[in-house]
C-alpha positions as CSV (number, residue, x, y, z in Angstrom):
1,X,3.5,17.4,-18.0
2,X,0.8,19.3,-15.7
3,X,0.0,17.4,-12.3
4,X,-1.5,18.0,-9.1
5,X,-1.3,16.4,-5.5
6,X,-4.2,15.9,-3.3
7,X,-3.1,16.0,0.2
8,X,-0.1,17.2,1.7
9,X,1.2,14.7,4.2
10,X,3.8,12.6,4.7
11,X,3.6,10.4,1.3
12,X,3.1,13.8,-0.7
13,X,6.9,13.9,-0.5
14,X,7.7,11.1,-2.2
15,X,5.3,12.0,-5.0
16,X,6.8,15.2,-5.5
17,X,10.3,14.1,-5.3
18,X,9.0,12.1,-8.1
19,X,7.7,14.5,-10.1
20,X,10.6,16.9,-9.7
21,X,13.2,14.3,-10.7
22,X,11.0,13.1,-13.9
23,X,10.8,16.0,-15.0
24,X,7.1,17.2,-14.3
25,X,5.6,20.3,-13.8
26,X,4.3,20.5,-9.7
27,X,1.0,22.5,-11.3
28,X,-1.0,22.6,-8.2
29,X,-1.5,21.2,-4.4
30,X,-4.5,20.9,-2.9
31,X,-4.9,20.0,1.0
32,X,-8.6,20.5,3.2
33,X,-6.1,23.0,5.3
34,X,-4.9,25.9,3.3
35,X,-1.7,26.5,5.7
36,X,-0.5,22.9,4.9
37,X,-1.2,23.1,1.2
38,X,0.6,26.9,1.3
39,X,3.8,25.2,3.2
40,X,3.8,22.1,0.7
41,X,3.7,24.3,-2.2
42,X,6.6,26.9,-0.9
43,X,8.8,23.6,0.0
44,X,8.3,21.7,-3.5
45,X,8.4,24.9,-5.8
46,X,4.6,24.2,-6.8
47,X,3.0,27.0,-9.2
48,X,-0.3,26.9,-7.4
49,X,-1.9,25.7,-3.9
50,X,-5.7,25.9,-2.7
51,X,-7.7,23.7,-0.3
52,X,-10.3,22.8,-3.0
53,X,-10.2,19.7,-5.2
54,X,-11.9,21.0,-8.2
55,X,-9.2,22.9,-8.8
56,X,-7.1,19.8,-10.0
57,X,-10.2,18.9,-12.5
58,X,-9.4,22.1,-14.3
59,X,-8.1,21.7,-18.3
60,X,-4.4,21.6,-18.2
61,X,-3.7,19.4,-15.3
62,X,-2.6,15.9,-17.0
63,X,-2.3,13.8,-13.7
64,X,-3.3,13.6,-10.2
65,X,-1.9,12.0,-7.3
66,X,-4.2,11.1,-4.4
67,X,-2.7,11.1,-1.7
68,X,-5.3,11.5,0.7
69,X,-6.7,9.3,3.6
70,X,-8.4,5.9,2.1
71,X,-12.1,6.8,2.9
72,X,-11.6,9.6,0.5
73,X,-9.9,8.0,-2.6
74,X,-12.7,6.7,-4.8
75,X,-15.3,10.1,-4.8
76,X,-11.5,11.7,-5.6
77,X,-10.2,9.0,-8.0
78,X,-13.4,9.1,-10.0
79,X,-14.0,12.7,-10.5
80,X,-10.3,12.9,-11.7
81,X,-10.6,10.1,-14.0
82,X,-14.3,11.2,-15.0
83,X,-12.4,14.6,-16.1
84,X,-9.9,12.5,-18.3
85,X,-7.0,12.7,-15.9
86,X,-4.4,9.7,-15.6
87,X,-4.2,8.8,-12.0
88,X,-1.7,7.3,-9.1
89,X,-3.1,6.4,-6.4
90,X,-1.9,6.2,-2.5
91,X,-3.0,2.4,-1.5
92,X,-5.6,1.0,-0.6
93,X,-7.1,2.0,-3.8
94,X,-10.9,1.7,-2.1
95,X,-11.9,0.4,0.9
96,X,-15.2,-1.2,-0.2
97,X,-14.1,-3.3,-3.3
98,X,-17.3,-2.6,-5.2
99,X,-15.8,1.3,-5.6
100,X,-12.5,-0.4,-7.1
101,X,-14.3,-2.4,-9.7
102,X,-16.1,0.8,-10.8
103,X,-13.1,2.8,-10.9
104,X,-11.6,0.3,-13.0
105,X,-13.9,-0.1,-15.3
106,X,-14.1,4.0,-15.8
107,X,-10.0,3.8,-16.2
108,X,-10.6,1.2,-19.2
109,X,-13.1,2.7,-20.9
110,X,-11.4,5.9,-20.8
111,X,-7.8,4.5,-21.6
112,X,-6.6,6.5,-18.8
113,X,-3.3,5.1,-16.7
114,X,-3.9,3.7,-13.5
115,X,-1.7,3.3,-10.8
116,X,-1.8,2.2,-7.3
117,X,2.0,3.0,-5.1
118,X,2.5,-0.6,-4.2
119,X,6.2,0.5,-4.1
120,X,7.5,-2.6,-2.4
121,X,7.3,-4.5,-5.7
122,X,10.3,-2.4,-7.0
123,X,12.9,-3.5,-4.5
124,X,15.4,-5.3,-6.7
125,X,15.4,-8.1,-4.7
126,X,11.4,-8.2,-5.4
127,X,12.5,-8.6,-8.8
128,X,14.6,-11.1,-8.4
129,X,12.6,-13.3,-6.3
130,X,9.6,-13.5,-8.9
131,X,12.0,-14.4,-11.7
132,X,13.7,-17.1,-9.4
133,X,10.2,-18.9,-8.4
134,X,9.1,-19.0,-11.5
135,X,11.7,-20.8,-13.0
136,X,11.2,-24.6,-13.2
137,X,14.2,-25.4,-11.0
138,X,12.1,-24.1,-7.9
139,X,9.2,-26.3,-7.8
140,X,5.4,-26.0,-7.2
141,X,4.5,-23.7,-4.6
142,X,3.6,-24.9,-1.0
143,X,4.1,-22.9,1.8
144,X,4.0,-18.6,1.7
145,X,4.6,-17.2,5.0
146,X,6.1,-14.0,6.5
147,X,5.1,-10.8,8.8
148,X,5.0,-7.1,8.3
149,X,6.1,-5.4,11.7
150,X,6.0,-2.2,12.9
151,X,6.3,-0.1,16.1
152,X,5.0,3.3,15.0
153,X,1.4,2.8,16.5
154,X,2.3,1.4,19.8
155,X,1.4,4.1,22.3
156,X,1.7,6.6,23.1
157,X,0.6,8.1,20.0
158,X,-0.4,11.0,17.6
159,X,-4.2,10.8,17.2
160,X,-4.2,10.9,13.5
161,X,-6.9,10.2,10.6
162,X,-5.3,6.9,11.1
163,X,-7.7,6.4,13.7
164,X,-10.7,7.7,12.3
165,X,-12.9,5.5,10.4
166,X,-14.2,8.7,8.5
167,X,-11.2,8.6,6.9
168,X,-9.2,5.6,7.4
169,X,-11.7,2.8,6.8
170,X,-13.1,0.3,9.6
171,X,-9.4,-1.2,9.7
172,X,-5.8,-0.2,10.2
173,X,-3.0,-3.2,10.2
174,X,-4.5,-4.6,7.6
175,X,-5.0,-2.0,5.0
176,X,-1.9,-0.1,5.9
177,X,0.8,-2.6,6.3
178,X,-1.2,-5.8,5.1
179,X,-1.8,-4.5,1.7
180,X,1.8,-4.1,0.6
181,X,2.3,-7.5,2.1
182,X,-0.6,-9.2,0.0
183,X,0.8,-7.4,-3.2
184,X,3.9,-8.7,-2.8
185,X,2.7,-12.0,-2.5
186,X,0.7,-11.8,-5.8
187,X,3.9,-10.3,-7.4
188,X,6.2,-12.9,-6.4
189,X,4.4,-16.0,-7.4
190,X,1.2,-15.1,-9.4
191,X,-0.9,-17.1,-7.4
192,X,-4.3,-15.4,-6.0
193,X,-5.8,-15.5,-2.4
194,X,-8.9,-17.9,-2.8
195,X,-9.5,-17.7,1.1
196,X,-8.8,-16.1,4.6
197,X,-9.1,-17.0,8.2
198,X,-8.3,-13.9,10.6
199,X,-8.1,-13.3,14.2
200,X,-7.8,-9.2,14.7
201,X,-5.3,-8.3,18.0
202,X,-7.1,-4.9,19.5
203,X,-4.8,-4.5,22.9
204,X,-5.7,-0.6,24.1
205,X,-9.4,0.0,22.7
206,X,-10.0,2.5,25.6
207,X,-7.6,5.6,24.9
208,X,-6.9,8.9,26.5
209,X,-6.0,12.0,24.2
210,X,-4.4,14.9,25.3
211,X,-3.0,17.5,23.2
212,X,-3.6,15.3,20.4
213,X,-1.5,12.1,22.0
214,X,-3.0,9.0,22.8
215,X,-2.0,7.2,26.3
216,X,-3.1,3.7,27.5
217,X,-3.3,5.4,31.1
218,X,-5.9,9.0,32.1
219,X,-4.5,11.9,32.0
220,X,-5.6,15.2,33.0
221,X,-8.6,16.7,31.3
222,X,-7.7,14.2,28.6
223,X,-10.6,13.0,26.6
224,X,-11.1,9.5,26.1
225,X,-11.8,7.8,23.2
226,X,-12.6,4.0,21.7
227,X,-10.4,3.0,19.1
228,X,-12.0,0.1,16.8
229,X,-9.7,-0.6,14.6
230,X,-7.0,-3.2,14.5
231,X,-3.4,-3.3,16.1
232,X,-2.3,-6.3,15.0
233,X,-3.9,-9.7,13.0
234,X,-2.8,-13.0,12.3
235,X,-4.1,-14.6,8.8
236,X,-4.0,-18.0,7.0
237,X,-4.2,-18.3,3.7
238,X,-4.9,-20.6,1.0
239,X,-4.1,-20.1,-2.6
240,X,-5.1,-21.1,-6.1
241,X,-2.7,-23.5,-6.4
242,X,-3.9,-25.2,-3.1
243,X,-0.7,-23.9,-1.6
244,X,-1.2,-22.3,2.2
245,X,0.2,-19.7,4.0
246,X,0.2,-17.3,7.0
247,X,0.5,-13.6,7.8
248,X,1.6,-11.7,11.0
249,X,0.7,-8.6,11.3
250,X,1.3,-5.8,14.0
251,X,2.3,-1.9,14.3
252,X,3.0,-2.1,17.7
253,X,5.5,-4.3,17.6
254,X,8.8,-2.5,19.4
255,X,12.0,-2.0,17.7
256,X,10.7,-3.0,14.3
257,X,11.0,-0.4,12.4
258,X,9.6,-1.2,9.2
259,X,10.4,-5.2,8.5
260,X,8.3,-7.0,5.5
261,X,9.6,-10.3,5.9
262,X,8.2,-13.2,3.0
263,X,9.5,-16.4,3.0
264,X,8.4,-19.1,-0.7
265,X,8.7,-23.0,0.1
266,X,8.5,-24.4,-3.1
267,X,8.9,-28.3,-3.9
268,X,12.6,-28.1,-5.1
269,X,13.9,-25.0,-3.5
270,X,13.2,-21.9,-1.2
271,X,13.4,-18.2,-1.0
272,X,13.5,-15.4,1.7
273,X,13.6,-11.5,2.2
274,X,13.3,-8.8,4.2
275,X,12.7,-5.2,4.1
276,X,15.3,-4.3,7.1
277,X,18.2,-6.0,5.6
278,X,17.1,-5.0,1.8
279,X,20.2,-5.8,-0.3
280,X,19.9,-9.7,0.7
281,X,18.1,-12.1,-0.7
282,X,18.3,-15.9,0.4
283,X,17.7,-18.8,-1.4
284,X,18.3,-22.9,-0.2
285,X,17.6,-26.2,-1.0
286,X,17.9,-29.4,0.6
287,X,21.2,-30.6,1.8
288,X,22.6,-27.3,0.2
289,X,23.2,-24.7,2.5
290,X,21.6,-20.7,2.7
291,X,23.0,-19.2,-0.5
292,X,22.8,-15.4,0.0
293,X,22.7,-12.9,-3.2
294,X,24.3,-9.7,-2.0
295,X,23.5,-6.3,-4.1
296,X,24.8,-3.4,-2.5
297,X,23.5,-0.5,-5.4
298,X,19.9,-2.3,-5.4
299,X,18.3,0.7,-3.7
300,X,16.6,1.4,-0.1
301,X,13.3,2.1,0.4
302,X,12.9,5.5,-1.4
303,X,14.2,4.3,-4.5
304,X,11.1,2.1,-4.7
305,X,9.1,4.9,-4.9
306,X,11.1,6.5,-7.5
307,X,11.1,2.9,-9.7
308,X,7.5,3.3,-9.4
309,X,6.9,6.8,-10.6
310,X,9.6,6.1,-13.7
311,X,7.2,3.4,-14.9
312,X,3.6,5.0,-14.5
313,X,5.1,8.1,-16.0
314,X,6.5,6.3,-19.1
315,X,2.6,5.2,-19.8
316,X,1.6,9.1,-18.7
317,X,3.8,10.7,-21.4
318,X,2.3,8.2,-24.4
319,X,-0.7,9.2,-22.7
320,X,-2.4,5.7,-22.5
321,X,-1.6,2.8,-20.2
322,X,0.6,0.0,-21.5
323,X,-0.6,-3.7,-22.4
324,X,0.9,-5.5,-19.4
325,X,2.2,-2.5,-16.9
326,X,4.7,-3.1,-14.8
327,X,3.3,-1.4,-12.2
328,X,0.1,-1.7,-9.9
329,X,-3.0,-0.4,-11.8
330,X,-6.2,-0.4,-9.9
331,X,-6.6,-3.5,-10.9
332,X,-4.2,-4.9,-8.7
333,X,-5.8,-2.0,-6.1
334,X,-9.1,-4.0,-6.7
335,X,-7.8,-7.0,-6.3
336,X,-6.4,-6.3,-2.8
337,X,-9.2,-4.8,-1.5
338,X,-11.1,-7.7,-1.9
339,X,-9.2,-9.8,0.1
340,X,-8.9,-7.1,2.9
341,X,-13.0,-7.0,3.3
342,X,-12.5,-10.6,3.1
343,X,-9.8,-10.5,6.4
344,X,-12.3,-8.3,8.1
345,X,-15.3,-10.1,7.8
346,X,-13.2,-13.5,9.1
347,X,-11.9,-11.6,11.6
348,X,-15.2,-10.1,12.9
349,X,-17.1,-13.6,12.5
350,X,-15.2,-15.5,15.2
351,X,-12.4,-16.2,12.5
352,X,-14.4,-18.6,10.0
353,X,-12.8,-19.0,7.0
354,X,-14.0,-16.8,4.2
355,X,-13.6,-17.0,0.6
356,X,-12.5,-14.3,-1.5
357,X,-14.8,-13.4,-4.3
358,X,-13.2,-11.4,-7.0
């Protein structure tokens, strides 16, 4: 099997892990700066680098990863499916949803395999959890809460694309961190978002970069800048089942280092994990204690990814995606992009409730 990376940067290294341990052929990398793309290639054993994406369009190649800053999926995504390639996609898929339907709908037609890296789904405790709330012993669902926290973007900080809506997308916390958090939500208890009410948190607007660090505070000759988008955001939810539920959101939140917390009320019995403590997963009922499954070989957080990749790669070598894949197609990418221009739009209209049109 033939593939090709688009972009170089820090998830590019899971994806070629990936590929190496599967089995695959590291064809080609492609990154806008030639250096980068020449560095990723020497480190992952690649046969060929270049900073142009047509390149990966070429015959031969069978699959692409994007792996490149959101704004630039979907031009990238459809040109590779438009040229017959299977696809696996960084997340969000699209940042305005209208570009996920399309590229969905050119995925079908084509019988092409579609994949978005929701990897958080592949945590065996993931697993678990939507096998125990769908069982009849747990009861309607009521109540979905939970947080995704982070301290990476609490200053000071690199200036990165992260920060550019060029690239990025008019939000951050909420695309970034937020998406997993909806995805995992849909994969534990099959419900859908019918609608949002957001409040965005943007603490340091007014920034001061200097040798490509941001600072709260002037520096010398540094240049200052207005970030826009969001550091943190609290959301309520409701669900198609009438259930409700409630999301905290932040990356500049200090010691966390990368907790996904969800917590599942449902009538007869609930259910709680989190990504920090990984191997746990806690269950109760009334008048019954905290009953706490313990699974020490369930994996840590890079074993997601390579869950992930095993399962998009089985539908890659058959050469046409699955009936019901276990993994995140676009779809599911759609799907969540939806409900994040739904967040931003309740979040920039003074936090009205807003429902989410699929």
């Amino acid at each position: 099997m033939q593939t090709a990376i688009i972009g170089c940067g820090f998830m590019a290294n899971a994806h070629a892990q990936a590929i190496k341990e599967l089995g695959h052929s590291l064809a080609l990398v492609i990154d806008s700066s030639g250096q980068k793309a020449q560095d990723f290639a020497r480190d992952w054993k690649a046969d060929r680098f270049g900073d142009s994406f047509p390149m990966a369009l070429e015959e031969g190649i069978q699959c692409i990863h994007i792996c490149t800053p959101p704004n630039l999926h979907y031009a990238m995504v459809k040109d590779a499916l438009t040229a017959g390639k299977h696809v696996i996609c960084e997340k969000p898929l699209c940042v305005k949803p209208e570009q996920g339907a399309e590229l969905v709908k050119i995925a079908q037609e084509r019988n092409l395999v579609n994949a978005v890296n929701f990897n958080v789904r592949f945590y065996e405790a993931s697993q678990k959890a939507r096998n125990f709330i769908g069982s009849p012993d747990f009861g309607e669902i009521c109540l979905i809460h939970g947080s995704y926290l982070q301290e990476f973007h609490a200053l000071p900080d690199n200036y990165s694309w992260r920060y550019k809506p060029e690239l990025a997308g008019p939000m951050r916390a909420t695309t970034e961190i937020g998406s997993h958090w909806i995805d995992l939500v849909r994969f534990w208890t099959g419900l859908e978002i019918t609608e949002v009410c957001a409040n965005y948190g943007k603490f340091s607007p007014d920034r001061f970069v200097e040798n490509e660090i941001m600072y709260s505070d002037a520096k010398n000759n540094a240049e200052k800048i207005t970030v826009k988008t969001e550091d943190a955001a609290i959301i309520s939810f409701r669900f198609s089942n009438h259930a409700i539920g409630n999301l905290v959101l932040s990356e500049v939140s200090h010691g966390r280092n990368n907790r996904l917390a969800l917590e599942v009320t449902g009538k007869k019995q609930s259910i709680w994990w989190n990504s920090e403590d990984p191997y746990h997963l806690c269950t109760s009922q009334k008048n019954s204690g905290v009953r706490v499954q313990t699974n020490a070989f369930g994996g840590g957080f890079p074993n997601t990814f390579n869950a992930f990749f095993k399962e998009a790669y089985q539908d890659i070598e058959s050469n046409r995606p699955s009936q019901n894949p276990a993994y995140p197609t676009f779809l599911d990418g759609y799907i969540n992009s939806v409900i994040c221009a739904a967040i931003y739009e309740s979040a920039n209209n003074n936090s009205a409730w807003v429902e989410v049109k699929y």
